[in-house]
C-alpha positions in Angstrom: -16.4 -23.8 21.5 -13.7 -22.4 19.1 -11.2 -20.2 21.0 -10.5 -16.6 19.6 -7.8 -15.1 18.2 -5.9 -12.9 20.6 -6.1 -9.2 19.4 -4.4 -6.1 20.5 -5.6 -2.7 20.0 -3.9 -0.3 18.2 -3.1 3.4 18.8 -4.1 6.2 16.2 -1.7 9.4 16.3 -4.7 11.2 14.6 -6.7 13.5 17.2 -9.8 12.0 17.4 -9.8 8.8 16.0 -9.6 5.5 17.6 -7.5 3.2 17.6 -8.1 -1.1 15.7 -8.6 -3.8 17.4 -6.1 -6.4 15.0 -5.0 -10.0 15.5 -1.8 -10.0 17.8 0.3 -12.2 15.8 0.3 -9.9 12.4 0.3 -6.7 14.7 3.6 -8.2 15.8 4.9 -9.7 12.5 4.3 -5.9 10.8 5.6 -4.2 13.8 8.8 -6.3 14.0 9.0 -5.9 9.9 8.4 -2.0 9.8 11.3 -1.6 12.5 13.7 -3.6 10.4 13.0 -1.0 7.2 12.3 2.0 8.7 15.8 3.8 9.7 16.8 6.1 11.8 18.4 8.4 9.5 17.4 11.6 8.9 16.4 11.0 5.6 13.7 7.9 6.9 11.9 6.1 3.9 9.1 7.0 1.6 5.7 6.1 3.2 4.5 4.7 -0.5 7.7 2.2 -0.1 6.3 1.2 3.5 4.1 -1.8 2.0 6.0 -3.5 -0.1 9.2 -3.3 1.8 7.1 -4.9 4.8 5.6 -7.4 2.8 9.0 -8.5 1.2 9.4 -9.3 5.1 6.4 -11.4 6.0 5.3 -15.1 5.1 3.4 -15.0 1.8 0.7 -17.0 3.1 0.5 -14.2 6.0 -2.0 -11.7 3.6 -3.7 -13.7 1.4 -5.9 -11.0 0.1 -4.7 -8.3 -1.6 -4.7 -4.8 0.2 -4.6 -7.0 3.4 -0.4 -5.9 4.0 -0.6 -2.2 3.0 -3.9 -2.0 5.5 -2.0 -3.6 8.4 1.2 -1.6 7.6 -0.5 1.4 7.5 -2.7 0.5 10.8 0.4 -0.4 12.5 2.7 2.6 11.6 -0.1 4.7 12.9 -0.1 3.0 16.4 4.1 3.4 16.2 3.4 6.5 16.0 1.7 6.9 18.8 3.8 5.0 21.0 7.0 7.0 20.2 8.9 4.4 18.1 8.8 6.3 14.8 7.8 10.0 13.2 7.1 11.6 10.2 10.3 13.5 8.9 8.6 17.2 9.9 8.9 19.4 6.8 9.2 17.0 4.2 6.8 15.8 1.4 5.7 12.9 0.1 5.9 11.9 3.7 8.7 10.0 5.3 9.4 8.1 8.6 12.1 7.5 10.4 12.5 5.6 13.4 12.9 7.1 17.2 14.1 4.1 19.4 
């Protein structure tokens, strides 16, 4: 009997909506990589840049399909979010984030 993969789940800042169950390793591989790019300045960085910046940070073999990083970077900004370690900049648009702790 194959063991599973262990999974964490995620936290969604949106009311309402629950959170994604997603394999631990590339929760914590995205997690570690969005801390590195996203600052704590008060300018943050473009939400579009998010993806590529935290794929330029990841093992290329990591996401072999395509979509696969921007999903997960978006899945796990949401649950940093939540949990206090980054924001949106309030009053700005396109959004931005910067990051808390």
């Amino acid at each position: 009997m194959a063991s599973k993969e262990p999974t964490i789940l995620t936290r969604n800042i949106t009311p309402g909506a629950a959170g994604t169950r997603v394999s631990r390793e590339k929760y914590e591989l995205v997690r570690k990589a969005i801390l590195a790019v996203v600052p704590t300045s008060k300018k943050g960085v473009l939400f579009k840049e998010l993806p590529k910046a935290v794929a330029e940070r990841l093992p290329a073999d990591l996401f072999p399909k395509k979509g696969s990083v921007s999903w997960y970077a978006t899945t796990v900004k949401l649950d940093l979010e939540a949990r206090g370690f980054i924001e949106r900049v309030p009053g700005v648009a396109p959004q931005r984030l910067r990051r808390l702790k």
